[in-house]
N, C-alpha and C positions, 0 to 999 in steps of 0.2 A: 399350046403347051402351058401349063399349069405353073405358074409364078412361085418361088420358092423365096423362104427368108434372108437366104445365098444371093438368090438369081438379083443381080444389078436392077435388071430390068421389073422385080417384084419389089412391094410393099416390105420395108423393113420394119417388125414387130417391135423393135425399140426405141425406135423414132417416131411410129406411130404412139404408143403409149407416153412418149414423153413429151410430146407434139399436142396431146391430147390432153395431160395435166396445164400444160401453159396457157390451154386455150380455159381453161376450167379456172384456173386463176387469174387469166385476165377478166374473164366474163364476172368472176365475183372480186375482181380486184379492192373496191371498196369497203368488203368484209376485212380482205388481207391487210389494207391499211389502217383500219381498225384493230388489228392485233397483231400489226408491227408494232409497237412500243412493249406492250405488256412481252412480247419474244426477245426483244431488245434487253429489256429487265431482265428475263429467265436467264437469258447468255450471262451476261454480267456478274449476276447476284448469287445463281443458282448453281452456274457450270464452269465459268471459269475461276470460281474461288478451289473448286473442285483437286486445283491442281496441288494447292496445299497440302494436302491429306498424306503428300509424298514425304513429309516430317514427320508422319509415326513411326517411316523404316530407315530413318537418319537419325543422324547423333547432331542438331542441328548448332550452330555456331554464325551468330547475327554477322562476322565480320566478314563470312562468307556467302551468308545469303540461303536461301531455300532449295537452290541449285547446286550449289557449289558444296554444300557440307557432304561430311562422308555418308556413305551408305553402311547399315547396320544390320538391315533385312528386320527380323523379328525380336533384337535383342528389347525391344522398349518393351514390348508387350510380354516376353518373359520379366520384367521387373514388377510391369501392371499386375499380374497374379500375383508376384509374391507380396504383395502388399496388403497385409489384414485390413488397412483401413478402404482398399477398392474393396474387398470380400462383404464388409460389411455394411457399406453404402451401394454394394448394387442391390444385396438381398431388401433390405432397407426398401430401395426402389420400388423391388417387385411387391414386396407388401403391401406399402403405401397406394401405391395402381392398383394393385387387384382390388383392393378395398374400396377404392373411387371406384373403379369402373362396375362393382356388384353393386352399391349402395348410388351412387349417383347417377348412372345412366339410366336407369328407367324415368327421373323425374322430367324430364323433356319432354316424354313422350306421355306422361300422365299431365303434363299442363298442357302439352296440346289440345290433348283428348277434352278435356276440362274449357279450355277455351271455345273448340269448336262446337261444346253445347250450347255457348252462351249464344241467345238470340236476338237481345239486344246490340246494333254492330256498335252504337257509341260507348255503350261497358265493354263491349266487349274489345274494343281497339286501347280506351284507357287504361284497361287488365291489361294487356298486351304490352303499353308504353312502359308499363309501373315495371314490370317483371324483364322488360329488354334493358330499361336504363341504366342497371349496375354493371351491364359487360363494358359500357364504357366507361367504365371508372377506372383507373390504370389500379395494381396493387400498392402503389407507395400511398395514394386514396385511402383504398381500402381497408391495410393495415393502420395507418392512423388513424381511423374510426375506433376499429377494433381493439387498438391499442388506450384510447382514451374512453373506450365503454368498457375495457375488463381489465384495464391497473390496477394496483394496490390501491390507490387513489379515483378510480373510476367511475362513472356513472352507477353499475352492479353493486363494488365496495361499498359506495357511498351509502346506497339504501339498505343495505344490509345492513351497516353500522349505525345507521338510525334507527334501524329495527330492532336493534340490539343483537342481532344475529352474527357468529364469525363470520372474518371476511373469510375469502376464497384468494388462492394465488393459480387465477386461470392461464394468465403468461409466460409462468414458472416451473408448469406443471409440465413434465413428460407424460405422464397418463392423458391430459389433456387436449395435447397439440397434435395427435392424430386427426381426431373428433373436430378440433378447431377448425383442421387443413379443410375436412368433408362439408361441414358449414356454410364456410365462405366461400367454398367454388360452387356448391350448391347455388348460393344465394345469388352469385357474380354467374354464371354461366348459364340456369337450367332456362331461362328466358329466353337467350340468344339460340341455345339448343332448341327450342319448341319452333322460331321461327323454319325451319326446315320440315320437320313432321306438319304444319299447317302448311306448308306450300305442296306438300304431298299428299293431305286431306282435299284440299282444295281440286286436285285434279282427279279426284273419284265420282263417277260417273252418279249423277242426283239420281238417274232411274232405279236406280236400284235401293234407295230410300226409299222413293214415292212406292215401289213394288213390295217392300219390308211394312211400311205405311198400313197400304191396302191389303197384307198380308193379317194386322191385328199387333207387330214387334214392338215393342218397348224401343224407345230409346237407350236402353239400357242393352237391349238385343242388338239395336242396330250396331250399336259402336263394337261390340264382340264379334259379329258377325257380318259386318261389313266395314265398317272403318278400321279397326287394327289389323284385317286380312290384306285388304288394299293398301299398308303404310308398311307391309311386314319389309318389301322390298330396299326399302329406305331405312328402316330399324337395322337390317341386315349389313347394308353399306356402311352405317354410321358404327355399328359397332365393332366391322372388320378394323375400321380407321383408326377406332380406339383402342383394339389389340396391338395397332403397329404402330403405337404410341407408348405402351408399358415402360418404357426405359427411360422415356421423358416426365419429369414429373410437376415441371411445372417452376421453374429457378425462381422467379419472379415472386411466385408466394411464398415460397418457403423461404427465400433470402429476407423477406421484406418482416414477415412473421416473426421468425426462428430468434435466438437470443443464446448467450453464453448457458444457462439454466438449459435450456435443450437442447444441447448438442448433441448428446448422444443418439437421440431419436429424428434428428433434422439435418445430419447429415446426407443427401443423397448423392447421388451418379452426380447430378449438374453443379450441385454445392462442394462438392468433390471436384472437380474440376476447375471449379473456380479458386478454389484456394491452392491447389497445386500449380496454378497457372499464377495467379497474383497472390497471395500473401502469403506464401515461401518462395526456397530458392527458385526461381522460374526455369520451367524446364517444357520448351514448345512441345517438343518432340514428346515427351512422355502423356503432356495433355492429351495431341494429338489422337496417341494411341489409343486414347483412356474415347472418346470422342467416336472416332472409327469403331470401336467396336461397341459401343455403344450402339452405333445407327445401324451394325451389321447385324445386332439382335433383334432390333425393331424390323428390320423389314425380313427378318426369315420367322416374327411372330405375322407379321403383315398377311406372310405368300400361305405359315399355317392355317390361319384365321379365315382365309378365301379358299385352303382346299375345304376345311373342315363345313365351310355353310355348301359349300356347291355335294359335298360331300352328304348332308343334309338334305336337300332337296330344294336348296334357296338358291339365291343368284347373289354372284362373286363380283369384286371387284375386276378381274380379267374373264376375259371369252376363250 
């Protein structure tokens, strides 16, 4: 007689399968203890903060704690819209993104391309260090650079004013400080961006040079025609990421940057939230909100951005 998933006496399909994962994780146990820590971190930093997010639908009150304060449901996030100053720092936001992400994102993928011409590897690794170095420059770095090459008084002013030419007020300007923003993440980021698109050149298959070679292609052919075909997959991923990113825009430069003179135009979502959190009346709970919905627009531009490329004919961030 034929053993059934029931039958005592048969193989039970759930013990076996789970019997089967223990054995797979013992046998690669020293992979698993290798990303015990970094899972250990994810819990910690990633998932149990998580529980906070429960003070966007509270009226919160510190003597009672993040538990203990009343429940409000959606009354915060009704006060979040009525607020011209949210209305006008999210638009703000989305402008500010779209504008990096047309204008910026392609240079990563053009200093790739550009490096992996290069055939000397000792230029070609020194190009590589010169153009990675500035991502590790935090922005309080950066901005005072910036800040003491375009002052009143600056490095810019200076020569101008020897030259007899007016100065310029580049840190004062709102027409300015878009243009500014695009610059310096340029300059701080598209290095670090290219190391990706070369690790993605690198795993393209040489036969099909040497076969392009023997064909009579240009180097100029090959890269159209074999190098940006084979990096599309990885151009596709990277720029899903940066759609589900739109609402972020970056606090750290614009705080570090930004000055009383531009306010107007350097207000965003995160600068927005910091000032409603510290420097007014503090109010968790309405951050919160401001916060939450924030990340719930990022990841439904995220899920749009990976139907629209599989929609396409590319490959998504999910299967």
């Amino acid at each position: 007689m034929k053993a059934t998933a029931l039958d005592p006496d048969g193989p039970v399909k759930g013990h076996s399968k789970f019997g089967s994962l223990l054995t797979q994780i013992w046998k690669n146990r020293m992979v698993y203890t290798l990303l015990l820590p970094g899972l250990i971190w994810l819990l910690l930093f990633a998932y149990l903060p998580m529980g906070g997010l429960s003070l966007a639908f509270k009226d919160y009150k510190a003597n009672l704690g993040i538990w203990g304060s009343p429940w409000v449901g959606f009354e915060n996030f009704k006060y979040v819209f009525r607020d011209p100053a949210f209305i006008d720092a999210l638009w703000r936001t989305l402008y500010i993104n779209i504008i990096k992400l047309v204008i910026q994102f392609p240079f990563p993928i053009l200093l790739a391309l550009m490096l992996n011409e290069l055939r000397m590897r000792r230029t070609k690794k020194l190009f590589q260090t010169v153009f990675t170095f500035p991502h590790f420059l935090s922005w309080i770095i950066v901005s005072g650079v910036v800040i003491n090459v375009l002052a009143y008084d600056g490095l810019v002013n200076s020569a101008l004013a020897l030259l007899g030419l007016p100065t310029i007020n580049f840190l004062g300007s709102e027409e300015m400080f878009v243009p500014m923003l695009l610059l310096t993440d340029i300059w701080k980021s598209t290095g670090w961006g290219a190391i990706i698109y070369l690790a993605a050149i690198s795993g393209i298959d040489q036969d099909q040079y040497e076969s392009a070679q023997i064909d009579g292609a240009s180097r100029m052919q090959q890269m159209f025609r074999i190098t940006l075909p084979n990096i599309l997959p990885t151009v596709t991923i990277m720029f899903i990421l940066s759609v589900g990113g739109l609402m972020s825009s970056g606090f750290d430069q614009i705080f570090n940057l930004a000055n009383a003179a531009t306010k107007n135009v350097s207000e965003v979502l995160d600068v927005y939230i910091y000032r409603i959190t510290f420097q007014s009346s503090t109010d968790f709970s309405f951050s919160t909100a401001v916060s939450l919905f924030r990340s719930l627009i990022n990841m439904i531009l995220l899920l749009l951005a990976d139907r629209v490329a599989k929609m396409l004919g590319g490959d998504g961030l999910f299967r």
